[in-house]
C-alpha positions as CSV (number, residue, x, y, z in Angstrom):
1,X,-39.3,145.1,5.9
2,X,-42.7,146.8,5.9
3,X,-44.7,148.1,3.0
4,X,-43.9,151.8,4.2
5,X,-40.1,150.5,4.2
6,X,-40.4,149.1,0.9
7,X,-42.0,151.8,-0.8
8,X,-39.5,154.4,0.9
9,X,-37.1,152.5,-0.8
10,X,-38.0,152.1,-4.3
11,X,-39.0,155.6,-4.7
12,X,-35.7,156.8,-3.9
13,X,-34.4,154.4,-6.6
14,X,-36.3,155.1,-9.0
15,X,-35.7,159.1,-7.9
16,X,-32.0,158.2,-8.6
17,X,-32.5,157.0,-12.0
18,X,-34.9,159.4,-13.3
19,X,-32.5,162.2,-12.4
20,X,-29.6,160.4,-13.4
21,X,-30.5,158.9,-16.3
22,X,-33.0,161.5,-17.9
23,X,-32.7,165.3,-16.1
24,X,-28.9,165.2,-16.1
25,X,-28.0,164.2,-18.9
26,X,-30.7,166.8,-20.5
27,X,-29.3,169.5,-18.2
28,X,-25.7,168.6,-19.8
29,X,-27.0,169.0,-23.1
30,X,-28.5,172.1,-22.6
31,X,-26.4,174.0,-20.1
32,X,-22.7,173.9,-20.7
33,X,-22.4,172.1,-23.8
34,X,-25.3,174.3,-25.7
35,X,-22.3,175.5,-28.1
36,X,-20.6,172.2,-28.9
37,X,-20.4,170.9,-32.3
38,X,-23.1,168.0,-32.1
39,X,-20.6,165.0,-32.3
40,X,-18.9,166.2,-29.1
41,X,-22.7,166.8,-27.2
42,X,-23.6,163.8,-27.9
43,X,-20.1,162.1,-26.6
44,X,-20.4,163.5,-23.2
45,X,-24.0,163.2,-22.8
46,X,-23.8,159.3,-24.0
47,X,-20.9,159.0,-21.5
48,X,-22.5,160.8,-18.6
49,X,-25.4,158.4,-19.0
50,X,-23.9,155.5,-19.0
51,X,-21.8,156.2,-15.9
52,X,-25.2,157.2,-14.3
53,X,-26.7,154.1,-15.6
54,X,-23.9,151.3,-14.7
55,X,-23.2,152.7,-11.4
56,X,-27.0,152.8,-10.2
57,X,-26.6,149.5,-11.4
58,X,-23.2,148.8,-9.5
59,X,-25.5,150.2,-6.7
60,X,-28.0,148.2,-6.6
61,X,-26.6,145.1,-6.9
62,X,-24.3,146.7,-4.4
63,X,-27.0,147.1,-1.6
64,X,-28.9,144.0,-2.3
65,X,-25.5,142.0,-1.4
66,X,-25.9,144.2,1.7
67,X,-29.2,143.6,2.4
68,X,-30.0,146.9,2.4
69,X,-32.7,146.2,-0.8
């Protein structure tokens, strides 16, 4: 793998979790649930975070099985 390779590669992962794990969870909280009661916010946005979070996890370890990482 070469440096360009490499560097492709973990910019697109850490790409993934900056949107996953910080813009969309924000854009949840913001956008469609603006009106919720607080409790139910922060419910969603806890549970759309930690799907984003465990399955760039699940990916990862996903893709270095492969060998693709």
């Amino acid at each position: 793998m070469t440096w360009m390779n490499a560097t492709v590669r973990a910019l697109v992962i850490v790409f993934y979790f900056v949107v996953a794990t910080v813009w969309l969870p924000d854009f949840v909280l913001r956008g469609p649930l603006a009106d919720s009661p607080s409790l139910v916010r922060d419910g969603i946005v806890l549970a759309v975070w930690t799907v984003a979070l465990a399955g760039g996890i699940y990916g990862l370890r996903r893709f270095q099985r492969q060998g693709v990482i």
